[in-house]
C-alpha positions, 0 to 999 in steps of 0.5 A: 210706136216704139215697136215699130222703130225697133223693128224699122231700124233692125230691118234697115240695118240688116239689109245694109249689112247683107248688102256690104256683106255681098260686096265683100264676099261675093261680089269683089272676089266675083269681079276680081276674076275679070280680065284687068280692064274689066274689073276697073270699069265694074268697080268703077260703075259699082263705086258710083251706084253704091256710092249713091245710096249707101251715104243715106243708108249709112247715115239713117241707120245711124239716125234710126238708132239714136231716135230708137236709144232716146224714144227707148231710153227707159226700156231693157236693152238701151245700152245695147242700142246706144253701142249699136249706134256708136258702132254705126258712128264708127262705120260712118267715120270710117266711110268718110275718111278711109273708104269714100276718098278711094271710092272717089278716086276709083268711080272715075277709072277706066283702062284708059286712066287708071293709075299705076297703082290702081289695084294697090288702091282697090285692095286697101279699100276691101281691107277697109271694107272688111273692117266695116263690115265687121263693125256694122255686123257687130251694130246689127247683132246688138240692135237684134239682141236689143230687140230681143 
């Protein structure tokens, strides 16, 4: 059963990694070559769908990684997972104060009613979002040297 978990989780969080991944390194610098008008309604709408999902990929990550560090507690590599979970604690603290505030924000947009600071406002949320990235890579590394 444990086997299972570990496996389980490490998978999850992998794809949760590859998926912020792409949103930071392909798929923004891909939108951020759109015309204006453009790039806010393609954010806007990626903002909503991802918006969606990544609060329960987020948080079940997280989960997942407890129940592996209690279920494993007495196994060879707990404390790589309860570091790996503290990490994806960060991240999801992160996301709430620092990143889903401007999601908030940014879902709404169109070229009709965006802001006059709109860009200033999208570019603080990839910095965010870079720093996120690099907190959930350093959680999915552990997890995998854990499982190892």
């Amino acid at each position: 059963m444990l086997n299972a978990l570990e496996v389980v989780t490490t998978v999850v969080v992998g794809l949760m990694v590859g998926v912020e991944f792409s949103v930071a390194f392909v798929i923004n610098p891909i939108l951020n070559g759109l015309p204006d008008d453009s790039l806010v309604a393609a954010r806007a709408h990626g903002g909503r769908m991802l918006g969606a999902v990544m609060p329960f990929w987020y948080i079940g990550s997280l989960v997942l990684a407890a129940v592996w560090a209690v279920m494993g507690r007495h196994h060879h590599g707990t404390g790589l997972v309860v570091t790996a979970g503290a990490l994806l604690l960060v991240s999801v603290v992160m996301s709430i104060l620092l990143l889903v505030p401007i999601n908030n924000q940014g879902k709404t947009w169109t070229a009709e009613n965006r802001p006059a600071d709109w860009r200033e406002q999208a570019n603080r949320w990839d910095r965010y979002h870079y720093v996120r990235v690099a907190v959930i890579v350093a959680a999915f590394t552990l997890l995998v040297t854990a499982l190892v």
